[in-house]
N, C-alpha and C positions, 0 to 999 in steps of 0.2 A: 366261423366269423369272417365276414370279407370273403371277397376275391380270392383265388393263389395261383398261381400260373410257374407252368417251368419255364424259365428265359430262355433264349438266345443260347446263351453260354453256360448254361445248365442250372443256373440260382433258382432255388424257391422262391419267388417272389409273393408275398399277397398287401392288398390294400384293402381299409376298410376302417372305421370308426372304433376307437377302444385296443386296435389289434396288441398294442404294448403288455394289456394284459394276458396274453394267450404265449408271455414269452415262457413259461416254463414245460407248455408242449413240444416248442422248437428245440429244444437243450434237452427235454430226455431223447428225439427224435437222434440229436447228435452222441448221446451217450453222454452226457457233461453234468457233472454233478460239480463240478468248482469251477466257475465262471467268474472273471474278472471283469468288473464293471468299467468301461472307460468314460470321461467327458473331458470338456473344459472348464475352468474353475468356474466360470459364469454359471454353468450349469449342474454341479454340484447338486442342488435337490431333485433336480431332475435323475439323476444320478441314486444317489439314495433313496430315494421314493421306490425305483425299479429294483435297490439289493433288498430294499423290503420286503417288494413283492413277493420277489427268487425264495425269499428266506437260506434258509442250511444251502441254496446250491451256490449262493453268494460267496469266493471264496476271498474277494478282497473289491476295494473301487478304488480307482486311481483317476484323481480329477485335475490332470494337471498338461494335459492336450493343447498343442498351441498350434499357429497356422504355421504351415510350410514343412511342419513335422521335422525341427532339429532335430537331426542326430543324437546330439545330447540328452534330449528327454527321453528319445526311444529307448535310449543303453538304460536311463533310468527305471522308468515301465515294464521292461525285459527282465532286468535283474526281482522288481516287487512280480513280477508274474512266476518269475522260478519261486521268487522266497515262499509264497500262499499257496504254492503247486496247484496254478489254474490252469484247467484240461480243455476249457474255449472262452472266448474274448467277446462282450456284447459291448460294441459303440452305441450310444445314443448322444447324439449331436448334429453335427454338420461336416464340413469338410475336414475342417481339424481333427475332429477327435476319430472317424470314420481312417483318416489317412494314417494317425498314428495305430488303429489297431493293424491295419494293413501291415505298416512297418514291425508290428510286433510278431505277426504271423509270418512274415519273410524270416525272421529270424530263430522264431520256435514251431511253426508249421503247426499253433494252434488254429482250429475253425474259429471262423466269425459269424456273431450272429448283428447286422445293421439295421439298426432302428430312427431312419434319417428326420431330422429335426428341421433342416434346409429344404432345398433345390439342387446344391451344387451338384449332386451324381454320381458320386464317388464312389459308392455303394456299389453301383453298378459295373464299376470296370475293373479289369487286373491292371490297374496302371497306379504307379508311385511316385510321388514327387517326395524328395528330400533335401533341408537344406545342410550344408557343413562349410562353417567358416565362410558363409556371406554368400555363397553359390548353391543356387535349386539345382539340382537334377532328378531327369524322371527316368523309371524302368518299367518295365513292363512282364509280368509275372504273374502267368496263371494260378500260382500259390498265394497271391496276395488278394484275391478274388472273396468276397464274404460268400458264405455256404448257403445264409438264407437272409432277405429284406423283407422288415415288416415296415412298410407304408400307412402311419397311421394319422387321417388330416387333423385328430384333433391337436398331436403335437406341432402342424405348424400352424395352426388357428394363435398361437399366442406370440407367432414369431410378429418383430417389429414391424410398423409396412416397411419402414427403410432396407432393413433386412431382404426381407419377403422379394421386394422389388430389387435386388443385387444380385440374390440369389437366384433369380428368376432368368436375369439376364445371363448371368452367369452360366447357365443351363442350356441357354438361348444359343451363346455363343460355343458350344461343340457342336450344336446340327446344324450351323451358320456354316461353319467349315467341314464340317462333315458333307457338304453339299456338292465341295469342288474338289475334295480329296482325293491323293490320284489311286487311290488300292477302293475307292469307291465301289457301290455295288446297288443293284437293285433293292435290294432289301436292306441298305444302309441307307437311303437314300429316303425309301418309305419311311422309316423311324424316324429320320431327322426331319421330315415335313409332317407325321405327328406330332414330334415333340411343340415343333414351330405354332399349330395350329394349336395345340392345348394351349401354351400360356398366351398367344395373342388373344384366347376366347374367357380362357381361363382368370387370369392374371388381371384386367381391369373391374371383373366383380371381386374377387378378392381384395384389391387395395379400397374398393368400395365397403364391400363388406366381409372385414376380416376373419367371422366366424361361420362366413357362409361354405359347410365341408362339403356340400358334393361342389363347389368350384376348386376349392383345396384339394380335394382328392384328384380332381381333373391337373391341376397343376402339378399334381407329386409323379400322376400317370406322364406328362411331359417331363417332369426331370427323370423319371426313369429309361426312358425314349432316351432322351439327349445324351444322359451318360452312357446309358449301353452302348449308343454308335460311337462316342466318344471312344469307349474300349476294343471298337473294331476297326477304326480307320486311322490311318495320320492324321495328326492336327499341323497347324502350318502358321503363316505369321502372325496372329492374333494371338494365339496361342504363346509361340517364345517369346513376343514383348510382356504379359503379362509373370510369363517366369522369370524375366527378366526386372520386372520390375518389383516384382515380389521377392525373388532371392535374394537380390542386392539391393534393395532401397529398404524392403520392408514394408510394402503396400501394402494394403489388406487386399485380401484374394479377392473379394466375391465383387468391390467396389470397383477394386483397378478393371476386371474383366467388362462391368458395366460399363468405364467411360470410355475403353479402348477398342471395344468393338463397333462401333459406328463407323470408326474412322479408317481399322483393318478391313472390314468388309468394302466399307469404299475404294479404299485402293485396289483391293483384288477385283471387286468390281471391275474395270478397266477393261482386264484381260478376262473373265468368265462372264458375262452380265447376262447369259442366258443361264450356268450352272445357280447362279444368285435368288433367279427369275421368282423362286419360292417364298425367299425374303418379302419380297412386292407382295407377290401375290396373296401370305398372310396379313401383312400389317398395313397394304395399302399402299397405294403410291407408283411409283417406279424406277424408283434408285434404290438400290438395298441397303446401301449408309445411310441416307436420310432419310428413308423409311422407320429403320432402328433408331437412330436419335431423335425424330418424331416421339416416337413410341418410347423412349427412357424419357422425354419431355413431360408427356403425359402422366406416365408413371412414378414424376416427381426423381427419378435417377441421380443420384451424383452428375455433372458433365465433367468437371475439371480434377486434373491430376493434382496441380497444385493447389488444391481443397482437402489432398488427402497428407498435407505436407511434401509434397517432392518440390523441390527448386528447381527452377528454370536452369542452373549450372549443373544441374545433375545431367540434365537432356541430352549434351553429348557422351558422357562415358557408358547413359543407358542405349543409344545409337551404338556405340563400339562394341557393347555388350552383346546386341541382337547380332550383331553380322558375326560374331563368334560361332563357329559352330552352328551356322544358322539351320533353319528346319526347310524341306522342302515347300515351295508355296507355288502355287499359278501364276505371280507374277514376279518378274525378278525384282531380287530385295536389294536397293540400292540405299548406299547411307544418306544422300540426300533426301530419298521417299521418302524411308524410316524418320528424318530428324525433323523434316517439315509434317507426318504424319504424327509424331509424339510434341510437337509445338501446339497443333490444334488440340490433340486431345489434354493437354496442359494448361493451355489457358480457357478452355473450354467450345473454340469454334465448332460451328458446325466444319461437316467432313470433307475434305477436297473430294474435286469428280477428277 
């Protein structure tokens, strides 16, 4: 059934229509006969519906996955995964719930099998983000790597379009910066202007028409693009405002990334606006910020921060936050850039040049 292909980075990947149901060949593949079911409480039947399916290999479901992956939940998750004695970990969700199995697997070195609900890409990379006492930090660990991705479009055929389109973007923005990354590569470089080209082709019949799966499937084939290069190169300014803004304000992941990337590519812009050039060249135009805010326009996107609740008094201690420990980027990150570039994406302007 479907596609399967070996990644990059050695996951079994397949896509295809219905694949959810084929998850009890994955888990004898793995030898797992008590698999712990993960989600988030939103998605709880989703969740049961799949221990149904498992039957007897089902050894517990824990639907209690939140964004940014507290600490606190994973110690919890960890300890119900010792108490049922689960032998591998199936995510079905999206970022959240994909990120805490990772977390759970750093800690008990069970396999993952990800069954992605999103866009976001998580799936696809060894890379962890976790928050403790109001601060994200990411790591990077080939053990936290899911063992096999089933891509199945009919589960995001029912994701929201708001969703759909966050997540999209969301996607969007790791081959954005995957573009001008300095450990860049030929072959990372490929992936991020597929990714690019699937959801620019992809992504407006889909919010057109939500149940149309060969464009869904085209779109899941770009989030898998995005986050794979995502797990091989550095990310750079777009990236730490968004963790920034997420660890310590409490944004929502998939939103914040939509309305902050117009504004980060614009700036980098500046200094690469030939590494960009791809930007343009998928969505049109020839600015790469306002090509992408174009296109979140269209896509109906969130623009503004301050629609997701952050205050305009928060904007300098989120500035003082980014120059912490800042990440490498293309162009120097200066706290005036940063405070005049988190003002536009706040009150929702289009992006400086």
């Amino acid at each position: 059934m479907g596609l399967s292909i070996t990644s990059i980075n050695g996951q079994k990947v397949r896509f295809g229509a219905g694949l959810r149901n084929d998850i009890c060949s994955e888990l004898s593949e793995l030898s797992s006969t008590k698999a712990l079911i993960l989600s988030t409480p939103q998605q709880v039947d989703m969740a049961m519906e799949l221990a149904t399916m498992i039957g007897d290999r089902a050894s517990g479901v824990f639907t209690r996955a939140t964004m940014h992956t507290p600490v606190d939940v994973t110690e919890e998750a960890v300890e119900h995964a010792q108490s049922v004695q689960a032998d591998s970990v199936v995510a079905i969700g999206g970022g959240s719930t994909i990120g805490l199995s990772k977390a759970i697997s750093l800690r008990t070195g069970l396999p993952q099998v990800a069954i992605p609900t999103t866009y976001a890409g998580s799936e696809a990379t060894p890379i962890l983000g976790q928050t403790d006492k109001g601060i994200k930090t990411t790591l990077t660990d080939a053990n936290v790597l899911p063992r096999v991705i089933l891509y199945d479009p009919e589960l995001v055929a029912s994701l929201p379009p708001s969703m759909t389109v966050t997540s999209a973007l969301n996607a969007v923005a790791h081959a954005a910066e995957a573009l001008y990354a300095k450990d860049r590569t030929e072959e990372t470089t490929a992936l991020a202007i597929n990714g690019l080209k699937a959801f620019a082709e992809g992504l407006p019949t889909v919010v057109e028409n939500p149940n149309d799966l060969k464009a869904r499937e085209e779109t899941q084939r770009g989030a898998w693009a995005c986050g794979t290069v995502l797990g091989l190169v550095g990310m750079a300014l777009h990236h730490k405002l968004c963790h920034t803004l997420g660890g310590s304000f409490n944004l929502p992941h998939a939103e914040t990334h939509a309305i902050v990337l117009p504004h980060a590519i614009a700036y980098n812009a500046v200094s690469v606006p030939d590494l960009l050039a791809p930007v343009s060249d998928s969505l049109g135009g020839s600015k790469p910020g306002q090509a992408l805010w174009e296109f979140a326009i269209a896509m109906g996107a969130p623009l503004a921060l301050k629609d997701l609740g952050l205050s305009e008094d928060d904007l300098d201690r989120a500035t003082e936050i980014t120059l912490k420990n800042p990440y490498w980027n293309p162009r120097s990150v200066t706290a005036d850039g940063v405070r005049a570039l988190l003002q536009n994406a706040w009150a929702g302007n289009a992006p400086s040049v």
